[in-house]
C-alpha positions in Angstrom: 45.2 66.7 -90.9 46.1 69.0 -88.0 44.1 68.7 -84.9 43.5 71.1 -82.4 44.5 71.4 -78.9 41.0 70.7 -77.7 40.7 68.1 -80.1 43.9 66.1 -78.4 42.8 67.0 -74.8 39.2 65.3 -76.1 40.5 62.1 -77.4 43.1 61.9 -74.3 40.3 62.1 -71.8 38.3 59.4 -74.6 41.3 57.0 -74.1 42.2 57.3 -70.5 41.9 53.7 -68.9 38.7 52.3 -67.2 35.8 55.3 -66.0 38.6 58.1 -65.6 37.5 61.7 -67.7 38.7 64.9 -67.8 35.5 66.9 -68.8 32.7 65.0 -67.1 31.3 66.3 -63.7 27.8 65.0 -62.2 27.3 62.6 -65.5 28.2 65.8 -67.8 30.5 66.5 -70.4 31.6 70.1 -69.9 33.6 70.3 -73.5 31.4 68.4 -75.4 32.4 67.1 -79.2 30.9 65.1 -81.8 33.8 63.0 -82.3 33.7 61.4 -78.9 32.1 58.1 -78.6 30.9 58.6 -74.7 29.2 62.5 -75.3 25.9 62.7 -76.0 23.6 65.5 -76.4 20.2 65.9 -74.8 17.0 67.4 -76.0 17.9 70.7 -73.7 21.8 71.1 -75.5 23.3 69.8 -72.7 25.6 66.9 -72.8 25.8 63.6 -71.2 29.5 61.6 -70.7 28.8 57.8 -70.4 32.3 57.4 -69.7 31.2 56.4 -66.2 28.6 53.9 -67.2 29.5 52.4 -70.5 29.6 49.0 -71.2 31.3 47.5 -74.4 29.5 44.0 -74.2 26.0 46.2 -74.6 27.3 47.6 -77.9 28.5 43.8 -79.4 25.2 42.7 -78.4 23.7 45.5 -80.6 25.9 44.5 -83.8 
């Protein structure tokens, strides 16, 4: 499967080590996609990154 450009610069800025992000500014993704696990859309279709604040102990606790 072939993935686009923006879909490489999305899971790049996914991967990048502790809080860092490409795309988020003031808590927001500004290229959002579905296929990233720290964007999230809001009611008013804009998106959140919680890139900044995740926590991967919350989501084991969940499971």
């Amino acid at each position: 499967m072939k993935k686009s450009i923006d879909d490489l610069m999305i899971g790049l800025c996914e991967d990048l080590p502790f809080d860092f992000t490409l795309f988020e500014k003031d808590g927001f993704c500004q290229k959002p996609n579905e296929s990233c696990e720290y964007c999230r859309k809001n009611a008013d279709e804009t998106y959140f990154c919680y890139k900044k604040t995740y926590t991967p102990g919350r989501e084991l606790k969940r499971a």
